[in-house]
C-alpha positions, 0 to 999 in steps of 0.5 A: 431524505431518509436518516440513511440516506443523510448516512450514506452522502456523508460516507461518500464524501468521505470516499472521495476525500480519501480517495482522491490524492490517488487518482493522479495516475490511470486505474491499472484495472481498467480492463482486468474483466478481459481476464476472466478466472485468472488469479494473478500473482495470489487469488481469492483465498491469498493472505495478500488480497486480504492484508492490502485489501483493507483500510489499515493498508493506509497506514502501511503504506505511510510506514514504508515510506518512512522506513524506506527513507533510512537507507542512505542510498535509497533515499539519495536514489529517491532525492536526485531522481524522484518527482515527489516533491513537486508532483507528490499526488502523482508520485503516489498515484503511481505507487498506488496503482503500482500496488493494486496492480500486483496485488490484484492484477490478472498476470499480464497487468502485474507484469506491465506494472512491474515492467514500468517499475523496472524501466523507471529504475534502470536511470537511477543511479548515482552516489549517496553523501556518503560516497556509496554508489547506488543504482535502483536496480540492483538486488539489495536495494530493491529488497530494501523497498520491497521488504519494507512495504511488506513488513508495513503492510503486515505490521499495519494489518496486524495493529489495525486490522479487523483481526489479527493473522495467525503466525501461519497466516502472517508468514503465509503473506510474507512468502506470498509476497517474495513473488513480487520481490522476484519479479523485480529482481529483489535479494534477499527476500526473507520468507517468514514475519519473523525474519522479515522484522528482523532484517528490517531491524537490524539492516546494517547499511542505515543511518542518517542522510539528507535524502531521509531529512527530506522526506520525514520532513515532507511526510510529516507535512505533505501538501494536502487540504485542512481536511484531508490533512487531519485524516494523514496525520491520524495515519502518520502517528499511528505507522509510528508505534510499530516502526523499530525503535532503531528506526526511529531513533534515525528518524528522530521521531518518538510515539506518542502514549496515544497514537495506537487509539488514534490510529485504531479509530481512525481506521475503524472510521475508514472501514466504516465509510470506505469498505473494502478496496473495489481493486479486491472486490473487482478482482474476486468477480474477475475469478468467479469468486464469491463475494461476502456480504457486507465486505465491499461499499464503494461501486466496481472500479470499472466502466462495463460490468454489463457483461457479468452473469456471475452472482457477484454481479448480481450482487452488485447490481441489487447493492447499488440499485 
């Protein structure tokens, strides 16, 4: 055996750890070769393929769920009504697939996937411990979510990415993705990076729950094997430093002076092994679209790519054979 081919099992089973606490859910892409050339909510050439579609998307999304966490009513919402904690694979599963689909779903897989969002939601309600009604659909609360999964992404991005976005570029990905906002109903949606940070910032409703205990308890120590969990915690301390300091203080959590190296390598590693999401590069063959070298390592999500004649499957073919 080749020292190559001792390099590439060692990165495939590191894909499949990785890969595998989100698998508890169906692929959301299954059939998105069914609509060939259509670009969904963003496209090929989108901020948002490029920001959610690399590894430091890892990170992001541990820092939303602690930001989201501080907003007393989300967090009572997601206590009284939510199955993370005796199904916590499948709840991210179903967050996962939640994401892949608005991001690079054709149209009609955003749309069932934001109608599934919505039909979830429309039971929860109820009264946080501080006595305030909530219900998951109204507007503030779903900006809430929304903006904080944005702002995570973009932060995590801008931290560990392969480069830095521009301020063009990152106000660009924000405004892309106040379509999704729209979608489910979520105000107010802020349309810059800059004032996205701040509304996430300076939010006036957030304080300490018992709902946040829970869930900064949970996200600190969730239920993953040995292995898998020194790859989480590497993540988890790197979504610390870019979170506000306002927010950490609720959360009663402090960066340490070595989280951002750790969090860089590991990322790095992620890349490394992992490549680029095959949701991405799925979707760029679904378009017509080009597909760079180098970019992609893991095989096409999808079961028929026999019918491809695009050089992007011939690409595949060659890559994989």
């Amino acid at each position: 055996m080749t020292q190559n081919s001792l390099v590439d099992r060692y990165r495939d089973r590191i894909v499949d750890r990785a890969t595998d606490p989100f698998g508890h859910a169906e692929y959301p892409l299954a059939r998105t070769l069914e609509y060939r050339g259509d670009p969904g909510l963003f496209g090929p050439d989108s901020m948002s393929w490029r920001v959610v579609g690399d590894a430091a998307a890892f990170v992001g999304g541990v820092r939303a769920l602690l930001i989201q966490s501080v907003h007393p009513e989300v967090a009572s919402g997601v206590a009284d009504h939510s199955s993370y904690q005796a199904d916590p694979l499948g709840r991210l599963s179903r967050t996962s697939a939640y994401v892949t689909a608005t991001t690079f779903g054709a149209l009609p897989e955003v749309q069932q996937a934001v109608e599934r969002v919505r039909a979830a939601h429309r039971p929860v309600t109820g009264r946080s411990h501080r006595n305030v009604p909530y219900s998951a659909g109204k507007p503030e609360f779903a900006a809430w979510v929304h903006n904080a999964l944005t702002d995570s992404f973009l932060q995590a991005y801008q931290a560990y990415g392969p480069q830095r976005l521009t301020t063009e570029e990152a106000d660009r990905f924000v405004l892309e993705q106040t379509q999704v906002g729209r979608l489910l109903g979520a105000d107010p949606l802020p349309e810059t990076a800059a004032e996205l940070a701040d509304w996430i910032a300076l939010h006036p409703a957030l304080d300490e729950s018992p709902g946040m205990a829970e869930t900064r308890s949970f996200l600190t120590n969730p239920p993953l094997d040995p292995l898998q969990r020194v790859g989480y915690q590497a993540l988890y301390r790197g979504a610390l430093p870019s979170i506000p300091q306002r927010v950490l203080d609720l959360l009663g959590l402090a960066p340490t002076g070595i989280d951002t190296a750790v969090g860089r390598r590991f990322v790095s590693f992620l890349r490394w092994a992992l490549g680029s999401s095959p949701s991405w590069h799925v979707s760029l063959v679904r378009v017509g679209a080009e597909v760079p070298d180098g970019l992609f390592r893991q095989p096409l999500p999808v079961d028929d790519v026999t019918t491809i004649g695009t050089p992007a499957r011939r690409q595949w073919v060659e890559a994989a054979s």
